[in-house]
N, C-alpha and C positions, 0 to 999 in steps of 0.2 A: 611712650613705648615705641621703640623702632624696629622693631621684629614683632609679626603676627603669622600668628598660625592660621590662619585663613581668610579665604576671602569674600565670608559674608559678615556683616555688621562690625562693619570701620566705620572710626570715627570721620566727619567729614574731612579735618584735614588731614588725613589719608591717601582720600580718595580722588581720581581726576591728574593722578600724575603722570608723565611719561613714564614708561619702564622699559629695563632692560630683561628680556625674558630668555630662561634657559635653564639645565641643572647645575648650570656653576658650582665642578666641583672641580678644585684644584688654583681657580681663579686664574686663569694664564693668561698671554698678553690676548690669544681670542675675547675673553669673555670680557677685558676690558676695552678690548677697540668697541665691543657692544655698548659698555655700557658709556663709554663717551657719546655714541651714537644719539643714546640716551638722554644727555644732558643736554646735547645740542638742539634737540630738538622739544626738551622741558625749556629751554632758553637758562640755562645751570641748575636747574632743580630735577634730579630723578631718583627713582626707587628704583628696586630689582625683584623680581618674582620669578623664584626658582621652585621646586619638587621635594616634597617632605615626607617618606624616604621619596631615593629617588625610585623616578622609574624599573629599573635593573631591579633594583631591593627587595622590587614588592612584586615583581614577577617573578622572578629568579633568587627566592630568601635562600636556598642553599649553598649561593656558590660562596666561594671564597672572598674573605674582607676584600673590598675593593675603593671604599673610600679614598681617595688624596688626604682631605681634611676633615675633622669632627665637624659640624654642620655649626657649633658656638664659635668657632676659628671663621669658619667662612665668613657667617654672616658678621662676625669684626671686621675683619678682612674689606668685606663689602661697603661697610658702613667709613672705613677709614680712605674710601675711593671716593667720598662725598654723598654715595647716597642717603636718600634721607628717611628712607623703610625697607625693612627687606620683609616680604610676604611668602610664608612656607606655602605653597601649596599644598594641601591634605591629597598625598598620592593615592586613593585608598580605591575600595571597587566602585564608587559612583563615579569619580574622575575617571578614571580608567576607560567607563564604559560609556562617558559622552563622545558622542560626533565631533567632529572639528567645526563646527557650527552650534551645538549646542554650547562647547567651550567658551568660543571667542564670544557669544552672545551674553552667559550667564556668569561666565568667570570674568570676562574681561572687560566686557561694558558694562553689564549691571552689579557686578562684583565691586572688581574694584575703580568700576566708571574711567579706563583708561583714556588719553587722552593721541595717549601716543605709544606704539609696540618696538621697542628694538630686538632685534634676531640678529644670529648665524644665519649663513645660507642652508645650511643643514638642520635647521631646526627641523622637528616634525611633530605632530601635536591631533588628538583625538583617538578616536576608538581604533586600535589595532594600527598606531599612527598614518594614518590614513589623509591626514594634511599636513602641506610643507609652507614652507615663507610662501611662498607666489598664493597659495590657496590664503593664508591669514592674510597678505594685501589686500586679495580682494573679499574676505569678509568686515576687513578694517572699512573699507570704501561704503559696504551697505550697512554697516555697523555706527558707520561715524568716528571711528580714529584712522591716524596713520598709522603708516607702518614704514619702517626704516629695514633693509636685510644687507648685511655686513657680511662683504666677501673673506673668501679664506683668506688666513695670516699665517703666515709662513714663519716658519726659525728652526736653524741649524739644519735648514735643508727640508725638512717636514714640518706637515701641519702641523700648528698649535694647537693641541686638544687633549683633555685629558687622557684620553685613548695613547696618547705618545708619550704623557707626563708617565703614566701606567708601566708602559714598557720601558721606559728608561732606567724607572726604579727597579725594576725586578731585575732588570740585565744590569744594575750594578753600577749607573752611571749619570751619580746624584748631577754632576754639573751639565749632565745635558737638559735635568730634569731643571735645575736650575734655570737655565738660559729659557726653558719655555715657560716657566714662572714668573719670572722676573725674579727671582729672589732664589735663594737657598732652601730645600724644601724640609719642613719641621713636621717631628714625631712628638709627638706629647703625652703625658700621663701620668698619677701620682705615683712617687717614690716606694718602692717594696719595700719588707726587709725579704733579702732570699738567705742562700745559705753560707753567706758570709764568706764565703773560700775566697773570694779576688782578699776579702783584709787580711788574715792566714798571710797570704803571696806578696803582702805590699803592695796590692792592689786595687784599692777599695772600691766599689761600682755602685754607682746610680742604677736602680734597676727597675724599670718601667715594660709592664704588658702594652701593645699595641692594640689590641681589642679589634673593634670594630675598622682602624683604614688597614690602608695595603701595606702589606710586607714588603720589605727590599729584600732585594736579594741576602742571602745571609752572608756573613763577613765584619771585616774588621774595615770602621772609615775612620778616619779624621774628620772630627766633629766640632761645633762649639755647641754649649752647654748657657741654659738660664733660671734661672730659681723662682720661682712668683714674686713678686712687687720687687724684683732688681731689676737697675735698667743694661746693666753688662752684662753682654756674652764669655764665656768661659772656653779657652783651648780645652779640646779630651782630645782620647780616642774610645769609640766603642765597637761594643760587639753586637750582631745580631742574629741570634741563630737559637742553637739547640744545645752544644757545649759536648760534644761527641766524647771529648778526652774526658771526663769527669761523670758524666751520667746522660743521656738523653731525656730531656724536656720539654714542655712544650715554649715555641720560641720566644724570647724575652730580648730587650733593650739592653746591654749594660754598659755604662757610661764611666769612665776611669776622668774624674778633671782633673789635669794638673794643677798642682802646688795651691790642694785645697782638701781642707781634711774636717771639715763641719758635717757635722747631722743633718739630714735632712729628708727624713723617712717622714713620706708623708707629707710632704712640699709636692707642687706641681711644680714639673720640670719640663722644658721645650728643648729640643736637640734637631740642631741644623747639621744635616748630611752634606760635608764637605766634598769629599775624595774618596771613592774606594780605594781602599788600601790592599785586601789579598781577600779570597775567600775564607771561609773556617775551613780550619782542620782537624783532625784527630793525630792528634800524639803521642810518640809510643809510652811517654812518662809528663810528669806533671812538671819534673824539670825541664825537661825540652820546651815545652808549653810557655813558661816562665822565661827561659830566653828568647823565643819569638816574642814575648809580649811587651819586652824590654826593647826590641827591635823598633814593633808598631809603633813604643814612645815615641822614637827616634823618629821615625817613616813619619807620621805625624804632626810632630811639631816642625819639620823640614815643612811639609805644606802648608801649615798653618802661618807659618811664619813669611812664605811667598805669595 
């Protein structure tokens, strides 16, 4: 087993690893300069121990989906950077409400018998976060591990953190979001059937709720598209919003692939935000509608093809 949900009674070889410690959500290049940190000082063998939900979630259940990634994504994700465990922390009210010394003592030495702690500089950890990296050094020191704290990392001019990955998405600007990823950022979720009107149009859609991460902004990207067990990405374009011109709803995914016309309700589907293309709009007819969407083809496969 390489994911566990907590960190009392692991097996031994589990336990005594170095870790990379933080809410890694989004994975961006920060959380990997950690967790090489990690590896370097496991001498190539480390784990990761992040927050399950995280922090935000379980203080703040009302606000609005704010995830990057479903937490089964991440912890792939994690596990395809070489670590060799990843440990949910249970965020609940007894975590919550230990010191930064009850923490580091019960979760991290006697838990999961750390050997070695990687951080951000900005890490912060205990009751009312009331400890930073400098405070975990020196409870590492009377605890008996080290501790490693990894300065800020910079890209496209601001820090790498999910906090930037966040605003990127919502203001519309997947390749910024990209570039602090390392990669393309992906929406996932099984196929609907909704109410067919894109087939009506010649334009048949993939249609996925977002659920639980964060909404982009709404609008029309150029996307590519992936089916479960295929290893090809697919050109689209999709939509993300509400669907003003037709009825208001609550917001959905829709995914148009080119020069593909298979079934697939009910397949899990990955879609990588290429390019904003335009926001949504409302139109005065369904025809009008219908030749912008012939345009976004165009608009579209021009980027995709660059």
């Amino acid at each position: 087993m390489a994911v566990f949900a907590d960190y009392r009674g692991l097996p031994a070889e589990a336990r005594g690893t170095s870790i990379a410690m933080g809410n890694f959500d989004g994975l961006h290049m920060g959380h990997k300069v950690v967790m090489e940190a990690a590896k370097r000082a496991g001498d190539g063998v480390f784990s990761v121990a992040t927050f399950e939900p995280p922090p935000r979630a379980y203080f703040r259940p009302m606000d609005p989906p704010f995830r990057i990634y479903r937490p089964e994504r991440r912890n792939q994700m994690i596990l395809n950077q070489g670590a060799s465990f990843v440990f949910e922390l249970p965020f609940n009210g007894e975590l919550a409400s230990m010191t930064d010394e009850v923490f580091a003592r019960d979760v991290l030495a006697k838990g999961l018998g750390v050997k070695h702690v990687s951080v951000g500089f900005d890490f912060r950890f205990g009751r009312g976060r009331m400890g930073d990296a400098a405070r975990l050094s020196s409870l590492g020191r009377a605890l008996g591990f080290g501790v490693t704290i990894v300065e800020e990392v910079q890209g496209l001019g601001a820090k790498a953190s999910s906090t930037a990955i966040r605003q990127a998405l919502s203001a519309g600007e997947p390749r910024k979001a990209a570039e602090l990823l390392g990669e393309p950022w992906v929406a996932e979720g099984i196929v609907e059937q909704g109410e067919q009107m894109g087939r009506t149009l010649d334009f048949p859609t993939a249609n996925v709720h977002l659920t639980d991460v964060i909404h982009p902004k709404h609008g029309i990207y150029a996307v590519r598209a992936r089916i479960a067990g295929e290893e090809n990405w697919r050109d689209g374009v999709a939509n993300f919003g509400r669907t003003p011109t037709t009825g208001l709803r609550d917001p959905l995914l829709e995914t148009f692939i080119f020069d593909f016309d298979r079934d697939i309700y009910g397949k899990w589907l990955e879609v990588q935000f290429i390019r904003f293309l335009r926001p949504e709009l409302k139109f005065d007819s369904v025809d009008d509608m219908v030749v912008q969407m012939k345009r976004d083809v165009v608009d579209a496969k021009a980027v995709l093809a660059g």
